[in-house]
N, C-alpha and C positions, 0 to 999 in steps of 0.2 A: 550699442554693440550687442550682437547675441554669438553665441554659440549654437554650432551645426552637429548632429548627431546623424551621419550618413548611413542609411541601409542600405544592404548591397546583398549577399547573401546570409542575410543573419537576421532574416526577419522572426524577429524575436523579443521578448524583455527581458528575460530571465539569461543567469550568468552569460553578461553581456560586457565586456570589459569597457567597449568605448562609451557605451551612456553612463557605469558606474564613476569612471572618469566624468566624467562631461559633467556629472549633479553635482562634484565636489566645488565645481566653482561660483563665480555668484551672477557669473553674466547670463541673462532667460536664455533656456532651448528649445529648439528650435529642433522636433525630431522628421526626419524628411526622409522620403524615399522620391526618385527618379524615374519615373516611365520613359528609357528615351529611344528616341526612333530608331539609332543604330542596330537596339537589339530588337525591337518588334519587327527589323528585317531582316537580320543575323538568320542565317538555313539551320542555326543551334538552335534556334527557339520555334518554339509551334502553340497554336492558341490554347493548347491543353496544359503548357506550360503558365503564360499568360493567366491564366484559371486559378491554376492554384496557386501561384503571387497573389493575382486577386483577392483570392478567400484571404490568404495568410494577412495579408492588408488588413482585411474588415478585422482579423480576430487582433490584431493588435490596439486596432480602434476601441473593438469592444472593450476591451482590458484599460484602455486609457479615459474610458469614460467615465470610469471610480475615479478617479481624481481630474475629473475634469480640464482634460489635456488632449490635444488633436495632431495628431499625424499626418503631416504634409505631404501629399502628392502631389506632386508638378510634373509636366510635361513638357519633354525637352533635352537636347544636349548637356552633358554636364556643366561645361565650362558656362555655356548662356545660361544657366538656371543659378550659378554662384553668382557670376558677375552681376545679376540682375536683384537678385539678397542683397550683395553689397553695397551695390552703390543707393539702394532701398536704406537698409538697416547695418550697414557694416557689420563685416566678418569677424571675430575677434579668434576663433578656432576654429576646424573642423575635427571629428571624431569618426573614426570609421575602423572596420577589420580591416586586414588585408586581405587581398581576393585572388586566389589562386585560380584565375579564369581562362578568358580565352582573348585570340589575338587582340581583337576589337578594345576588348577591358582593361588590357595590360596599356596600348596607345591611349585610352581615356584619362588611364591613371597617370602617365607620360604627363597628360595637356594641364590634369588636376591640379599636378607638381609645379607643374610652370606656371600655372596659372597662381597658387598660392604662393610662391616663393615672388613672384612680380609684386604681388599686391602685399606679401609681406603679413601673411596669413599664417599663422600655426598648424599644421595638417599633423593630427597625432595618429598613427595606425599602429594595431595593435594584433595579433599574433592570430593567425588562422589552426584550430585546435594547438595540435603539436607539433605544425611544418613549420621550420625553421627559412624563411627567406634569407635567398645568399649565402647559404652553408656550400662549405667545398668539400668537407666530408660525411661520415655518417658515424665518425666515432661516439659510441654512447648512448647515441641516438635513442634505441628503443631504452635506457636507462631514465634519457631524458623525459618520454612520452609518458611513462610509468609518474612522474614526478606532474607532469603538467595535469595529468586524467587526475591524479586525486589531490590534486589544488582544492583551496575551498571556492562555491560557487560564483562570480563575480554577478551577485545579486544584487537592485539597487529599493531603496525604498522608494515607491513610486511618489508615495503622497510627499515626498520632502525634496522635490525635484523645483526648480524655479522653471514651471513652463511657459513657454511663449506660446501664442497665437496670433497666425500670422492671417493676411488677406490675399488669396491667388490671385492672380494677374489676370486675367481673361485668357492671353495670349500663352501662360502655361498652364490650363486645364486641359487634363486628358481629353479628347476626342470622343464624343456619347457614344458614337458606334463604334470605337473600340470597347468601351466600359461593357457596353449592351450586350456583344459578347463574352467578354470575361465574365459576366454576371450569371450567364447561364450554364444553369447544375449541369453534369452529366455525369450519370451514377455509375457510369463506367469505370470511371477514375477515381482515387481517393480523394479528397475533401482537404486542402491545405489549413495551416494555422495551426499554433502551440497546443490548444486547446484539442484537436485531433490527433495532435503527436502523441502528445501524453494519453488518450484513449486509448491509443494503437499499442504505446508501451508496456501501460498497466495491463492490457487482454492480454497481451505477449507474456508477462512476467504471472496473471494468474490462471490461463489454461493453455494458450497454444503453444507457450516456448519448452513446454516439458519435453517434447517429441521431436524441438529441432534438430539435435545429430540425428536424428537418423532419416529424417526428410526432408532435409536442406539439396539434397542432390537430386530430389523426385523432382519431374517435369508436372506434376500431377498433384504431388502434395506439397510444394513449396512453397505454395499461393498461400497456405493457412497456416503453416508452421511458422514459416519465417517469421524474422520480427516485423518483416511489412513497414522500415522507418526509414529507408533508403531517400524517399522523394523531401522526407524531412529532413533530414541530413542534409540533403543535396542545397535546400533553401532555407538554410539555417533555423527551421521553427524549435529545432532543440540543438541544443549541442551534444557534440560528441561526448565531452564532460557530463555532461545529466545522463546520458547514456549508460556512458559507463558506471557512473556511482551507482547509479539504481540496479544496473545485473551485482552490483558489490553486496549492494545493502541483501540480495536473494541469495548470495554464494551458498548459503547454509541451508538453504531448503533441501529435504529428500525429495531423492529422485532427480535433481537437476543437474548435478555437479557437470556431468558432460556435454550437456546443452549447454549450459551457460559461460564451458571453455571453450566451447566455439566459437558459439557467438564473440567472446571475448578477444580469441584471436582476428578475427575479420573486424571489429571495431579498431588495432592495431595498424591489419591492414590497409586500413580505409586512409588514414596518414600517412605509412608508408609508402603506399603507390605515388598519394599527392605530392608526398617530398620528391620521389623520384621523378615526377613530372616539373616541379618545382627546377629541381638541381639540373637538366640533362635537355 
């Protein structure tokens, strides 16, 4: 039996609730992500997107290489790429966020449910930043968010993980002319993966984020000030949480104090929007 550590939007290692979960147990895991065809033809995604998943891929790889541990890509439907685990290796859990997505994602996670609850599978999911799934109201709310951001990190020790290594099927490797394209740079675009997140943060927090009130609203200057972490956010290479503690740990610097309230409220409302999309 193994356990399943699902990536979805949280391509990441660090404060990561469902693999922190998942290494407490003693059954090997199994950590996987899904290339599947619904969304390489979803009009939400475009190959520039494709690109930086890609990167974000390899740089979790690279980080798994210190402990000599490999991250699954498979190609494929959800449901077909579970079922096809199980009756391999049997399921004994899944781990995953929750994914405040889009139509397509919400019906996958429909099939997910059905699909684990038949086979009698464990599916644990586990809290997207500070959106609350299912809330009917918003009492507290931003009291609550204040409470989840400075949680401690849901960090896991890599090296004390019981990892699996698995063999891919033929029939679920990614497609080489898709790979072949995701593989190539374009320096146009920012460069996915944890490892880029954190560059972009530390620049932000030691020369560019001094100046952001007051050129966050430039058409012109808001390319260099901003904190530039948005695409990371959006595919989980950091969490919101690392986000925010790290403007925490700078509150104190001269000169920042009103750059770093901005930023702090837009890191607020990055949740709040999502709840209201979530709730409505």
């Amino acid at each position: 039996m193994i356990d399943i550590v699902w990536l979805k939007r949280d391509l990441r290692l660090t404060d990561h609730a469902p693999l922190l979960h998942a290494s407490h147990t003693s059954d090997p895991l199994v950590l996987l992500y899904i290339i599947e065809p619904m969304l390489i033809n979803d009009p939400h995604y475009d190959s520039r997107h494709w690109r930086f998943i890609w990167q974000s891929l390899q740089d979790i790889q690279d980080q798994l290489d210190g402990v000599n541990a490999k991250l699954h890509i498979f190609f494929g439907d959800a449901v077909t790429v579970f079922n096809t685990l199980h009756h391999k290796h049997g399921i004994h859990a899944i781990y995953s966020h929750e994914e405040i997505g889009i139509e397509v994602t919400y019906q996958r996670d429909q099939a997910i449910l059905e699909w684990t609850q038949a086979h009698q599978i464990d599916w644990h999911e586990y809290q997207f930043g500070a959106v609350i799934r299912g809330a009917k109201h918003r009492r507290d709310w931003d009291k609550r968010w204040k409470t989840v951001m400075r949680a401690p990190l849901a960090n896991t020790p890599l090296e004390r993980v019981n990892w699996c290594a698995l063999t891919i099927d033929p029939e679920l490797q990614p497609p080489q002319s898709l790979l072949n394209d995701w593989q190539r740079v374009d320096t146009a675009f920012q460069l996915g993966g944890a490892k880029q997140a954190w560059q972009t943060l530390d620049d932000f927090h030691h020369q560019r984020g001094i100046d952001y009130y007051w050129n966050i609203s430039s058409p012109l200057n808001s390319r260099k000030y901003c904190s530039r972490l948005s695409p990371y956010l959006a595919w989980g290479n950091i969490s919101l949480r690392e986000m925010y503690q790290t403007l925490l740990e700078n509150w104190n610097k001269t000169g920042w104090r009103r750059s770093l309230i901005a930023l702090a409220s837009r890191l607020h409302w990055h949740c709040h929007f999502i709840q209201k999309f979530e709730m409505e």
